[in-house]
Structure formats: C-alpha cells, structure tokens
C-alpha positions as CSV (number, residue, x, y, z in Angstrom):
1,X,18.2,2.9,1.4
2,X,16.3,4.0,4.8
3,X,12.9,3.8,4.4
4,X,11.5,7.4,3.8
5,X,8.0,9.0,3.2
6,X,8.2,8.2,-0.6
7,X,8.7,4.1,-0.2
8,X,5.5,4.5,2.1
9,X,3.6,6.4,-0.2
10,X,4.1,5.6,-4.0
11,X,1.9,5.6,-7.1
12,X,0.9,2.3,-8.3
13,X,-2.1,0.1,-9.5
14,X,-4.5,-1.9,-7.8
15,X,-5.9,-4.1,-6.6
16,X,-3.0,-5.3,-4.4
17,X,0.4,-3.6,-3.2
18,X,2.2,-6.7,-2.7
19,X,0.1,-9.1,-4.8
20,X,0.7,-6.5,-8.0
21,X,2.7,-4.0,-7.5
22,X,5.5,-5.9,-5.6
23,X,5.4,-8.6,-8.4
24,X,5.3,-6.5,-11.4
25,X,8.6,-4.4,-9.9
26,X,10.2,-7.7,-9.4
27,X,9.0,-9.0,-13.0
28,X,10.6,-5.2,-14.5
29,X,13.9,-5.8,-12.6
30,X,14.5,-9.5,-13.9
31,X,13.6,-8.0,-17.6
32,X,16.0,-5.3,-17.5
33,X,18.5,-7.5,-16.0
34,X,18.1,-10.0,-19.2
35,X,18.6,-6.5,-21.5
36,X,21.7,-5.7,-19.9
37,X,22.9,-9.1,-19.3
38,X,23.7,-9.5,-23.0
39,X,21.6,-12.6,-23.1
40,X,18.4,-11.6,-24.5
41,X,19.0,-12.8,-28.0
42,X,19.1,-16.0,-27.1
43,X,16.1,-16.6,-24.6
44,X,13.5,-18.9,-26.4
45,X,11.9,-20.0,-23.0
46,X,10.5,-18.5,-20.1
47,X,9.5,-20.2,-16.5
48,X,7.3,-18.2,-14.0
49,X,7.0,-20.1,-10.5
50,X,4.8,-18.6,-8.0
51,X,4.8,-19.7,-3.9
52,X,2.3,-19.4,-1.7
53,X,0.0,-16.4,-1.2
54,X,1.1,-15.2,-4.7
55,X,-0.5,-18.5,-6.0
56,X,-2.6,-19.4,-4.0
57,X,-4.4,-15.6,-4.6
58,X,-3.1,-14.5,-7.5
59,X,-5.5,-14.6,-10.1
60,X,-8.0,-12.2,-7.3
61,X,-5.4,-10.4,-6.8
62,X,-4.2,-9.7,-11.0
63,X,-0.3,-11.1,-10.2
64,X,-0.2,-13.0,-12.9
65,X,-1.2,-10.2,-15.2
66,X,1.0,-7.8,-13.5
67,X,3.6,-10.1,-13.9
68,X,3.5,-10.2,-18.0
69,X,3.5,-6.6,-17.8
70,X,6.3,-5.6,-15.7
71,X,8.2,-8.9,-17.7
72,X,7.1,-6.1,-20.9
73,X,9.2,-3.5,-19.0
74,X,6.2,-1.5,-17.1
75,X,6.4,-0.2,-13.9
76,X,3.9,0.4,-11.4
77,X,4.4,3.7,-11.0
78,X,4.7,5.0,-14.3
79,X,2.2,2.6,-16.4
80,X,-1.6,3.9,-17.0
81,X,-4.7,2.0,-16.3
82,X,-5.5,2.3,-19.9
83,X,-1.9,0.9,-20.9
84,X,-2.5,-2.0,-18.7
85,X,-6.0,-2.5,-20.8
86,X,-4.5,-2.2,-23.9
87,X,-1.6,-4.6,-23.4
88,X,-3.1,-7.2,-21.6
89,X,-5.5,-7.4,-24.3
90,X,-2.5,-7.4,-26.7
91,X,-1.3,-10.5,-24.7
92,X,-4.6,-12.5,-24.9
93,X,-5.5,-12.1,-28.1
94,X,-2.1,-13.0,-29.6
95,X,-0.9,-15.4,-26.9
96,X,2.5,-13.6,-27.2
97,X,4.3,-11.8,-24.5
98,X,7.0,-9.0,-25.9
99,X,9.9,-10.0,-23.0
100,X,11.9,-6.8,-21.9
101,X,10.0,-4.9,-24.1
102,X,8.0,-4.3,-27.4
103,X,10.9,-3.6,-30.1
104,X,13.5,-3.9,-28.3
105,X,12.8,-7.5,-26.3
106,X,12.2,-11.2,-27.7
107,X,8.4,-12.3,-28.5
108,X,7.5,-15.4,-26.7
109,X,4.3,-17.5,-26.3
110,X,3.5,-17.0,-23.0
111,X,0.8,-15.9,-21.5
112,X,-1.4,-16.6,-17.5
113,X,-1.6,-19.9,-18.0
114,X,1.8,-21.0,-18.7
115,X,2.7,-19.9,-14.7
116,X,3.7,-22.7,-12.7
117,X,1.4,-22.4,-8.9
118,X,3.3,-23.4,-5.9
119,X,0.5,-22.3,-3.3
120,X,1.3,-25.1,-0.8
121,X,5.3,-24.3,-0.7
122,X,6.3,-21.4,1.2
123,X,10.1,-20.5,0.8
124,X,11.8,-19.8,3.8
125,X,11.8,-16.0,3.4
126,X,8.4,-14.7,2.4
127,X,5.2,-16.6,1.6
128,X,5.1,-14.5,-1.2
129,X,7.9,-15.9,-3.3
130,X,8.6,-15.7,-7.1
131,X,11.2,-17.4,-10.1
132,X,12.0,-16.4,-12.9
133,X,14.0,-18.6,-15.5
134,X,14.8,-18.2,-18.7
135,X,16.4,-20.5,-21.2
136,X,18.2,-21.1,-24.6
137,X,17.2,-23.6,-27.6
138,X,18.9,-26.4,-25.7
139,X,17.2,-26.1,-22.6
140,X,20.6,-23.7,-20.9
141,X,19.1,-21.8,-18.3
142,X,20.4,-18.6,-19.2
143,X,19.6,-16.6,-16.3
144,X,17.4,-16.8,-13.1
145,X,16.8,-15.0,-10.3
146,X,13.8,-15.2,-7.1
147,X,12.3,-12.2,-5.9
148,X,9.9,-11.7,-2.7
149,X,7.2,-9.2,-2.6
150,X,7.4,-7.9,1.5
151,X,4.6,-6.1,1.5
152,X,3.2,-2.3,0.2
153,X,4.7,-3.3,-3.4
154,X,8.7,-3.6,-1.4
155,X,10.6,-6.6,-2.9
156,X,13.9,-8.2,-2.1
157,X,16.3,-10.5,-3.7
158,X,16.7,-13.9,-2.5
159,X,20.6,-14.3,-1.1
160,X,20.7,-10.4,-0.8
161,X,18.6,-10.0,2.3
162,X,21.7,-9.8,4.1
163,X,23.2,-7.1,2.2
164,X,19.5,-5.2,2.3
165,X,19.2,-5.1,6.0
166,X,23.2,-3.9,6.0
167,X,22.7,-1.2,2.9
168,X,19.3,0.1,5.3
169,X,21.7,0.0,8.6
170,X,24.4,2.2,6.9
171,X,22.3,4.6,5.2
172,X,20.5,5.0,8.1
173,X,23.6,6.4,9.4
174,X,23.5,9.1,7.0
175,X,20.3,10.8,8.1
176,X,20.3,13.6,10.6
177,X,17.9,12.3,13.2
178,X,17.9,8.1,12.4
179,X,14.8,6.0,14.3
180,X,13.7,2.6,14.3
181,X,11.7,2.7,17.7
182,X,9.2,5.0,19.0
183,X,10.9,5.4,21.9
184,X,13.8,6.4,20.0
185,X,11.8,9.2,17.8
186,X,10.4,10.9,20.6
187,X,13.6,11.2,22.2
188,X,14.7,13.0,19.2
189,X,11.4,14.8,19.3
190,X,12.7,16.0,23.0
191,X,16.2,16.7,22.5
192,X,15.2,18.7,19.4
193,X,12.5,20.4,20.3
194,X,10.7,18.9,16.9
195,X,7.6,17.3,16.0
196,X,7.4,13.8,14.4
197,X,6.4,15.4,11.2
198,X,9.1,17.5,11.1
199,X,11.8,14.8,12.5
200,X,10.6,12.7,9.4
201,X,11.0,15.9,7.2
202,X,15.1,16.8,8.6
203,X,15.6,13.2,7.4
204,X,13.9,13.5,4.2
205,X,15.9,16.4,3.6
206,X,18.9,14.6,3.5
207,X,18.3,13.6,0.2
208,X,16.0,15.8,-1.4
209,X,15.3,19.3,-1.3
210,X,12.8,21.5,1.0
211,X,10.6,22.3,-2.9
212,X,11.0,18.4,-3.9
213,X,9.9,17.1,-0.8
214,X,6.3,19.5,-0.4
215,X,5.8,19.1,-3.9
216,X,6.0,14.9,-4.4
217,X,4.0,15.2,-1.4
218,X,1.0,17.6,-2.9
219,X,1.8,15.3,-6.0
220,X,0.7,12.0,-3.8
221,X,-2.5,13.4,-2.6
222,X,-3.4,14.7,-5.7
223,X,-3.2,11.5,-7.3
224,X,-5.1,10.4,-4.1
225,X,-7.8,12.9,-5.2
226,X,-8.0,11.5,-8.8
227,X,-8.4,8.2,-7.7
228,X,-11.3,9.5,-5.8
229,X,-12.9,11.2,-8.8
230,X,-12.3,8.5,-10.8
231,X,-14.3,6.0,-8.6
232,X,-16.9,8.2,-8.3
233,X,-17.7,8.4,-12.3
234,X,-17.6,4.5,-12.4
235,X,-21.1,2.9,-12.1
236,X,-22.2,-1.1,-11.7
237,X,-20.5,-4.0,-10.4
238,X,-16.9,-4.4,-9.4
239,X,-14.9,-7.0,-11.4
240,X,-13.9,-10.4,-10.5
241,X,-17.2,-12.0,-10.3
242,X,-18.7,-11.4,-6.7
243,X,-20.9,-9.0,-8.0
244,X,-19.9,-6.5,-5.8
245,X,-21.9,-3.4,-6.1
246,X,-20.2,0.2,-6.5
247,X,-21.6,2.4,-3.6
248,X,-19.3,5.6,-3.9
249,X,-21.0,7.2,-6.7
250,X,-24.7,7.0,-5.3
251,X,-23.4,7.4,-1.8
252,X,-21.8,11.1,-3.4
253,X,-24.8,12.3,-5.0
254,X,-26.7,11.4,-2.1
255,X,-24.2,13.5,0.0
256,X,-24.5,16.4,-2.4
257,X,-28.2,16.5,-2.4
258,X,-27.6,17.9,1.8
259,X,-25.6,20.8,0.3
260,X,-27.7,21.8,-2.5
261,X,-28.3,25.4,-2.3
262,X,-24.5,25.8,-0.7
263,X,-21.3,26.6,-1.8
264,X,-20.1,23.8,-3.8
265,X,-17.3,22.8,-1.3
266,X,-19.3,23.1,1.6
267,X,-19.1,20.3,4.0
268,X,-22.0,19.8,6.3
269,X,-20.0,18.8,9.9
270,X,-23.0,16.3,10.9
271,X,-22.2,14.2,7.7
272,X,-18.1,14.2,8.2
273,X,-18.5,10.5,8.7
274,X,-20.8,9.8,6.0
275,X,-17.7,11.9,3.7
276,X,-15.0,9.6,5.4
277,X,-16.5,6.6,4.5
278,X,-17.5,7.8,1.3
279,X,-13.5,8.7,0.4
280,X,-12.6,5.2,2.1
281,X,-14.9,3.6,-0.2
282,X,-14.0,5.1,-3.1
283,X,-10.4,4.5,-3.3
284,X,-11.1,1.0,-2.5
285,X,-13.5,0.7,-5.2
286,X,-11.1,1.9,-7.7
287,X,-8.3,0.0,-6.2
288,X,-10.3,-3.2,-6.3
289,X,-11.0,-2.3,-10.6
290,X,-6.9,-2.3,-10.8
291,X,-7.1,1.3,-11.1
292,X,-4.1,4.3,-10.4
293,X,-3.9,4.2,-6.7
294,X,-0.9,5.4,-3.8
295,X,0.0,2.6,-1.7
296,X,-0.8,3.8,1.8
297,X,0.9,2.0,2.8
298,X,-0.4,-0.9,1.2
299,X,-2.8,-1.0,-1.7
300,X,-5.3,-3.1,0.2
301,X,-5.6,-0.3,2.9
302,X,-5.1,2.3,0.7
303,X,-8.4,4.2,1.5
304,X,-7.7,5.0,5.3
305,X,-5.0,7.8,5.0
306,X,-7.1,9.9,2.2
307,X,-10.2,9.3,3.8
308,X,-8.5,10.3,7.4
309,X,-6.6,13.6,5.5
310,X,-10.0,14.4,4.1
311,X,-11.6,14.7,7.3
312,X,-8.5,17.1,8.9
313,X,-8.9,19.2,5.4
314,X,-12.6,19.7,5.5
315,X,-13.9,19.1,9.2
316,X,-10.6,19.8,11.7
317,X,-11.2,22.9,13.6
318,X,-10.6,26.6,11.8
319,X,-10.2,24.6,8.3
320,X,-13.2,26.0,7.0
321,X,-11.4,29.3,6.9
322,X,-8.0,27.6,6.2
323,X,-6.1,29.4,2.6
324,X,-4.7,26.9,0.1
325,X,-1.6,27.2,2.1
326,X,-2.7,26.0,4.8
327,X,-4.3,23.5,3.0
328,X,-1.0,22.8,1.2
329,X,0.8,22.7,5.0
330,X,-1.9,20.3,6.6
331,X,-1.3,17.7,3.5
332,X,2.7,17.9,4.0
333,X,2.7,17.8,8.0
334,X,-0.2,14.8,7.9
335,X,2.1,12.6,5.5
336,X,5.4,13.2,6.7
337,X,3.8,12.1,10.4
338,X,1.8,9.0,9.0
339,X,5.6,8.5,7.2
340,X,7.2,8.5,10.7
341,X,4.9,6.0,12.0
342,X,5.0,3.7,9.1
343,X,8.8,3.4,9.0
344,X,8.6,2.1,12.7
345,X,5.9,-0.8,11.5
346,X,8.5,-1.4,8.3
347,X,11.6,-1.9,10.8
348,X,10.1,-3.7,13.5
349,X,7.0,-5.6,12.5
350,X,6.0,-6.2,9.1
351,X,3.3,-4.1,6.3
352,X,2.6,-7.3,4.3
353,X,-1.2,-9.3,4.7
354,X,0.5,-12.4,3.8
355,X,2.8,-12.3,6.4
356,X,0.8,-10.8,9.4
357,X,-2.7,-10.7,8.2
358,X,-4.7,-7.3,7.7
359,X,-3.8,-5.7,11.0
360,X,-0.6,-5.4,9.6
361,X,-1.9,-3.4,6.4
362,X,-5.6,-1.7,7.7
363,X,-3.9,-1.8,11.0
364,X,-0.7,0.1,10.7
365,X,-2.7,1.8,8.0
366,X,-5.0,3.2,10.7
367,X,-2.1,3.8,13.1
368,X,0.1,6.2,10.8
369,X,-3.7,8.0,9.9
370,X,-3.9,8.3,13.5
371,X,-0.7,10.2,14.4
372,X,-1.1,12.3,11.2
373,X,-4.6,13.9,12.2
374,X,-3.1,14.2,16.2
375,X,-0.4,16.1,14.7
376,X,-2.3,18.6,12.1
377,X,-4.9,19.0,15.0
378,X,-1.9,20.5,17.6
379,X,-1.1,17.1,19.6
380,X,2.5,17.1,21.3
381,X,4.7,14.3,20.4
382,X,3.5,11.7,22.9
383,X,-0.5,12.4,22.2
384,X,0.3,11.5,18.2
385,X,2.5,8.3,19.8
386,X,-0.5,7.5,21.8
387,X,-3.0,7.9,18.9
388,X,-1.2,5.3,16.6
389,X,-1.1,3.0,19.5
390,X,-4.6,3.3,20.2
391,X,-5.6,2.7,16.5
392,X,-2.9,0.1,16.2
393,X,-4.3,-1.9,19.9
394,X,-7.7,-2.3,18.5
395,X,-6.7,-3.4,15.4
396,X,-4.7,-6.3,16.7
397,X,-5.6,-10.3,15.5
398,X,-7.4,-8.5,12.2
399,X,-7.2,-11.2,9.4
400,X,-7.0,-11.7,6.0
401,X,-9.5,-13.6,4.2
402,X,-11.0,-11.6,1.6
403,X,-13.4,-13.8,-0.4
404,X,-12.5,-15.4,-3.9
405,X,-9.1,-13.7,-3.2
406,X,-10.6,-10.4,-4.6
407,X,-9.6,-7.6,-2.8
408,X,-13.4,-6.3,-2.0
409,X,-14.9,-8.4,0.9
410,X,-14.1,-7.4,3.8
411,X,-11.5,-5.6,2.4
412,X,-13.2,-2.3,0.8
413,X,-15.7,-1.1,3.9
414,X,-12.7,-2.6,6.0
415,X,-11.2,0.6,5.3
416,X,-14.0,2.8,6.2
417,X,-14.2,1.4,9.5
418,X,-10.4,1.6,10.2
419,X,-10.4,5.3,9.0
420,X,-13.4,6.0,11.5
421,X,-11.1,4.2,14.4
422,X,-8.2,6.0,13.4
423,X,-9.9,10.0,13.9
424,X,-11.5,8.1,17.0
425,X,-8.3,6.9,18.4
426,X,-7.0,10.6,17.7
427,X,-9.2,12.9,19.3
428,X,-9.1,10.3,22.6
429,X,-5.7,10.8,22.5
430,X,-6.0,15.1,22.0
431,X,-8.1,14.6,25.5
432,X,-5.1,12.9,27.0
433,X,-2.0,14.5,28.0
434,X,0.3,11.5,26.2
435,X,1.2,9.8,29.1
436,X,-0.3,6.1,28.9
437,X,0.2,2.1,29.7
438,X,1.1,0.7,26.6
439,X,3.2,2.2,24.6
440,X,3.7,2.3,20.7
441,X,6.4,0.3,20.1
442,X,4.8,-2.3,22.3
443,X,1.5,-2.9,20.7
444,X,4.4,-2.8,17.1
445,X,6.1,-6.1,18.7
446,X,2.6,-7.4,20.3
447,X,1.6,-7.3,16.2
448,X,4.7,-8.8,14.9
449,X,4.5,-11.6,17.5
450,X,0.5,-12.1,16.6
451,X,0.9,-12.1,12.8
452,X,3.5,-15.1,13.4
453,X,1.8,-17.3,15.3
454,X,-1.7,-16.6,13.2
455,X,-2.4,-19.6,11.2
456,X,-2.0,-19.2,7.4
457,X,-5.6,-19.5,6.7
458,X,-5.3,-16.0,7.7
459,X,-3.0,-14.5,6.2
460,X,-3.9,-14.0,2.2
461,X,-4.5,-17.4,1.5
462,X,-7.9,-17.7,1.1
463,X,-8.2,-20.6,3.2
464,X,-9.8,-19.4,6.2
465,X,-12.5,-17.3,8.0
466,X,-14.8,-15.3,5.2
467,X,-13.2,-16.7,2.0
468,X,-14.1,-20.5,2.8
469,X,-18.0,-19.3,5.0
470,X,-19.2,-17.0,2.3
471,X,-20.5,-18.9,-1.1
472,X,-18.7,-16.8,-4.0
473,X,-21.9,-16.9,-6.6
C-alpha cells in the first residue's frame, strides 16, 4: 500500500522503531504464518538468525526480546508495557517460549540466548536482516522465511521486494493527488489550490473517512501526551547500565515552579524552549525504558514531532486564545504536513539509522516537524518546502553511534536539539517568501547519497564515533 500518515505515525514500544518494533512485527507475521500453515503441531525446534545491526545492537536495542514476544503473537501496536514485563519475565524464569501463542501455540525452550548473531554479515538487502526456521523431530525444516526491518518499525520479505515496490506503484495509482517528489507535491499544491496538509489529507481520504482520519490522528497525539506523562512520573536511572540519569521529571517541576501563582496551563513564552526540550526529553526517556511510544517517524527520533507540535499548541501566535477546536485543527493540519514530508524521505531516501545513520531518522524527523509548524503558522506551500529543507541541510552526515547500543547517548538530547532546529528552520523560512537555492528533494537525494557512502561504524553498529570514545561504566 502507499505510504500514508498512519505507517508514519504508529503506536509502538521503545526503545527502537526498527531494532523492536520492525523485528517483533516480523517475528508476529512468521508465527501466524506457522498457525495457518497447518504445521504447528509438529514444530519441536526453532532457529533465530540475526545480521548485522540487529546483532550487532540488539541486546541495547531489546530485539531479541521483542523478538520472543512478537514469535508469542504480540504486536507492537496493541501489546502493553506491562504485558511486555510480565511475559518476558514468564520467559526467563521458565526458559520456555509459548510459539504462536499461549494456548493455542507449541511450548519450546527458547529463550535470548539460543539466537544465533551474525553482526559481521550483512545480506544484500538491509543490514538489518532476520531468519526464522523452524523444524520437525527429524531435523525437516518445516517452514522458513527472512524478514528485514527498513526502518520506523517497516519490514519487508526477502524475494517479495519486487512485488512491494510494484503493490506501492499501483496503489499509488489509486490516490487522488499521488507524489513521490517535492517537486511533484507542490505542483499539485498549485494546480489545486491546496496545502501540503490538505494534499496528504485528499489522499488519506481515499481510504478512510473525513471522522477516521481526524480522530486516529487526535488518537496519535494523545498517546504522544501519555508518553509524556508517563516519563515525567518516572524517577532514577534509565536502564541498560550507563546510568543515565532521568532529567524530565526535575526539569518539569522546575518549569512549574515559573508558573506558580498562574493558571495551571499557562506557558510562560520566555521558557518555550526550556518546554521543548523538556517534551523532547521526555518521550525519549520513556522510549529509551521500552515504554508506549508513536514512531515519529522512527522510535529513536520520536521526541522531535511532539516536542515541535507542543511549541505550535502552546507558544505559535493567537494560540493562547485558541478553543479546543482549534486545538483539535492545529494537531490534524501539523501531522498530515509532517506525513507529506515523510512519505517523500520513505520513497526516495531511506528513514532507517542502520542504513543512513541518524540524519536519516532525527534528520527527516526534524524536516517533517519543520514543514508541520510552517504550515500551522500560515506558510504557503514553498515556505513549508523550504523549512524541511532547511532542517533536513543542517542535519546532513549526522551519525549513529549511540553508546553500549542503548538508545540514550547521544540519542535522547539529540532530539531536543533537532526539535529546536526544526521551529528554527521554520520561522527562517516564514521570513522568506519560499523561493530558495536548494531545494527539498535535493538535500532528500544529497542524504541518500551520504548515508551510502558513510562507513558502517556509523550507521547502528556501535563501532564508531561515541560508542567506541566513550568508556560505558
């Protein structure tokens, strides 16, 4: 299917969108297949092979774990933080993993340290590659399948790329206003007399209605919300070992010590930064503790885009008298721009750390947060297509090489500043007119090009840069 606002944004659990959520889907998939399959009754073994940057930062990034879970039947989307406690527990403690599902599936021993690590062979269409194999009392494989997680929790087949790219070609053909290039969206923009937001929302509309698209959207930022208040309830270290400090909750009392005496919503406009970074923070935090996150569109950069919306609720011009329709209206025409913008880095360049380092998550992160608050604050077409390429520009060459493969340093303030950069990059381009040098779709390829000829110390390996210069302990 085309890529639409809802692939972009979508409820799952941290700490990673293509280290987690990508392999549990693919885990969930393979089990349902063996349930429908009609072989289930006779699988007594089970092989997990990881490649790459699945193995060679998996057990930072809780793919291993994720991977029992969705082999249980979970999904991402649906399964609770406290489910994911309570099973993995479960799992440890009786070193027996309930394949395709508890009652219905086949107990097996299995547990993390019966997965096979591949981290120095990289199959030929994603570094992060996976197999699954499972097998009969006489050693038949009964069924086997690889998956690759692409980045912002997306997976596809092995042998069906081919039919993936052809199935998104010819339902692109089925929406109203199809784009892959920003050149192409603003001409639709100009032929139509629409805005990006709205372009993306014509096309959304072709399969869902007008009421299902503004309410799964006001559904994704409320979970975005939660996450927040979540994160700021939790006090201590972060897990994982690096004895990461949490800084959201003191940060937010400190915050609300500058409005005591106000109305409890009040924002103070001198501290809007202080509040961005505080939101960026916060989701990361909770993100990094495997908590109920939205990909945004990647787990990893999954604080810019609620920390960026925040500011355009609370400190955008004439919000402070804004209804909670207006409220409702700014959260719908933000996402559905951001949407727009992310589709084009889906199409033409890539969303996955692994395969073009961190600029392509906290950079096209920053980008689609960019065009979102140009569009909410009144820009024309071209100003929100220069903001995203003025967030995306200066986010260019950005690695990844978070430390002990956790997804905290540099990931978690990483997002702060990329937020900042991105309400930066719009208001320089509100002061414009739209017309500049580079355009969008350039600085999309320029990223592309960059994130393949980066070496793969930086790229979600943990080989490079921070993660080998910084001592863990």
């Amino acid at each position: 299917m085309a890529v639409g606002v809802f692939d972009l944004f979508s409820i799952g659990i941290g700490p990673s969108s293509s280290h987690t959520v990508g392999p549990m889907r693919a885990a969930a998939v393979f089990a349902e297949e063996l349930k429908t399959s009609g072989v289930l009754d006779r699988v007594t073994g089970l092989r997990v092979d990881l490649y790459g940057s699945l193995a060679a930062t998996g057990h930072g990034h809780g793919t291993m774990t994720a991977i029992l879970l969705g082999l249980e039947g979970f999904h991402p989307e649906l399964i609770l933080p406290e489910e994911v406690e309570e099973r993995l527990a479960t799992i440890a403690e009786t070193g027996t993993l309930q394949l395709a599902g508890e009652g219905t599936g086949v107990a097996l021993p299995y547990g993390v340290k019966d997965m096979v690590l591949r981290p120095l062979t990289i199959l030929p269409r994603h570094t992060n590659g996976m197999t699954f194999t499972v097998s009969a009392a006489d050693g038949e494989v009964l069924h086997s399948a690889t998956f690759f997680s692409v980045g912002g929790g997306f997976i596809v087949r092995e042998g069906e790329e081919d039919a993936a790219l052809k199935e998104l070609d010819e339902s692109k053909k089925e929406l109203p206003l199809p784009f892959r290039t920003a050149a192409e969206l603003l001409g639709r923009c100009q032929s139509k007399g629409l805005s990006i937001g709205e372009i993306m929302f014509v096309n959304e509309r072709a399969s869902r209605t007008e009421a299902e698209i503004r309410e799964g959207l006001l559904h994704i930022y409320s979970v975005m919300e939660g996450c927040v208040e979540v994160s700021l309830k939790r006090v201590g270290l972060l897990p994982g070992g690096l004895k990461v400090r949490r800084r959201a909750p003191d940060w937010h009392e400190r915050l609300m010590k500058e409005t005591r005496g106000q109305d409890p919503d009040y924002r103070d406009p001198k501290y809007w930064q202080e509040w961005v970074n505080l939101i960026a923070l916060a989701v990361n935090e909770e993100n990094a503790s495997g908590g109920r996150v939205v990909t945004a569109p990647t787990n990893g950069a999954a604080g810019i885009i609620p920390a960026v919306l925040y500011y355009a609720l609370h400190f955008a011009p004439g919000m402070d008298k804004a209804t909670q329709a207006d409220r409702d209206e700014t959260i719908v025409k933000f996402l559905l721009t951001a949407a727009a913008i992310g589709v084009l880095y889906k199409e033409q360049a890539s969303i996955s750390g692994a395969e073009v380092g961190c600029q392509g998550e906290v950079g096209s992160a920053s980008s689609m947060a960019a065009a979102g608050l140009a569009e909410v604050m009144g820009g024309t077409p071209q100003q929100v297509e220069n903001a995203a390429e003025i967030a995306m520009e200066h986010n260019l060459g950005l690695t990844c090489d978070p430390i002990g493969g956790l997804v905290q340093i540099p990931c978690i303030e990483r997002n702060a500043i990329a937020a900042a950069k991105a309400i930066n990059a719009a208001k320089m381009a509100l002061w414009g007119d739209g017309t500049h040098r580079v355009s969008l779709d350039e600085v999309i390829v320029t990223m592309r090009e960059t994130g393949k000829d980066m070496s793969s110390k930086y790229k979600e390996t943990a080989m490079g840069g921070l993660a080998v210069n910084v001592v863990e302990c």
